[in-house]
N, C-alpha and C positions, 0 to 999 in steps of 0.2 A: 926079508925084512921083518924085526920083531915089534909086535906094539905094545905098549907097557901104558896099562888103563891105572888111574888110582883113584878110587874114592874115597870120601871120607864120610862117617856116619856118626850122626847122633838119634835116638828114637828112630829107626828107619826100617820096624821092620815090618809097616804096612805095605811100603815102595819097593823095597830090597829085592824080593824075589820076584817080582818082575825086570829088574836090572840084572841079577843075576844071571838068568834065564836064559836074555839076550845075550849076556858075551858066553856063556855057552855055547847058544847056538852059534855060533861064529865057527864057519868052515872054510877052510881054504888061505887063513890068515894066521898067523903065527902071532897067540893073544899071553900075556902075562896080566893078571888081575890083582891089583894089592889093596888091600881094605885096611884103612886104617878108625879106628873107631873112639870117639870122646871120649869115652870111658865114662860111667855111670849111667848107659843108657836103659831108661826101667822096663824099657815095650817087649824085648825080647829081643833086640837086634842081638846083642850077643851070644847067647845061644844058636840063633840062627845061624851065625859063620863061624862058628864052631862046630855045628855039624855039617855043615858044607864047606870048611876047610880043607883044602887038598883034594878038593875033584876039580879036575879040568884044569883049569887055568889059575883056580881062586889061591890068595896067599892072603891069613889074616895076620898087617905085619906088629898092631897090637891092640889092644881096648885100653887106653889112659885117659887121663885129664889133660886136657892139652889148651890151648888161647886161642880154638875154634877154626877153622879150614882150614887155612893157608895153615896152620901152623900141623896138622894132620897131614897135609900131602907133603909139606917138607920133610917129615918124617919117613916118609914111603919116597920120595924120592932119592935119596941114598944108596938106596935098593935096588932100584930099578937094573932092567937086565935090557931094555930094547933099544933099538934104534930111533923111537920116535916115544911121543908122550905124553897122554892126553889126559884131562881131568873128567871124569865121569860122576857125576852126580847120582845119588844112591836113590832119586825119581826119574831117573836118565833112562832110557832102554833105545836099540836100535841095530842097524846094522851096519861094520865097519866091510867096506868092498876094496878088493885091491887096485 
């Protein structure tokens, strides 16, 4: 069973790497990570999943302008590759058990 996380992000990149971290660590689970990002974010979030794009799990599926969450996961939901499929919030962290 595959799980397909999406978050979305604007200025997030105080929070981010502690949510990242977490679906990292996730063993034992078959994790797909899609980030989708407001685009225009000033803090540095982009940058950040840009250099952590393509380790592990993470997929950055783009940085635009968009009409704010829902309209960011429905972009990443397209996408999706899993069986199941959750919204994870970019101050979210934890651990997904089978």
């Amino acid at each position: 069973m595959r799980f397909s996380l999406i978050t979305a992000t604007y200025n997030a990149q105080a929070t981010l790497p502690r949510c990242l971290a977490s679906v990292a660590a996730q063993q034992q689970v078959d994790v797909e990570h899609l980030l989708v990002d407001g685009g225009g974010s000033l803090d540095g979030t982009v940058s950040l999943l840009v250099q952590q794009q393509g380790q592990g799990a993470l997929k950055l599926v783009c940085s635009e302008p968009d009409q704010g969450g829902d309209d960011a996961w429905n972009k990443a939901l397209v996408l999706i590759t899993g069986d199941w499929v959750l919204f994870l919030g970019a101050d979210n962290w934890g651990l997904l058990r089978k």
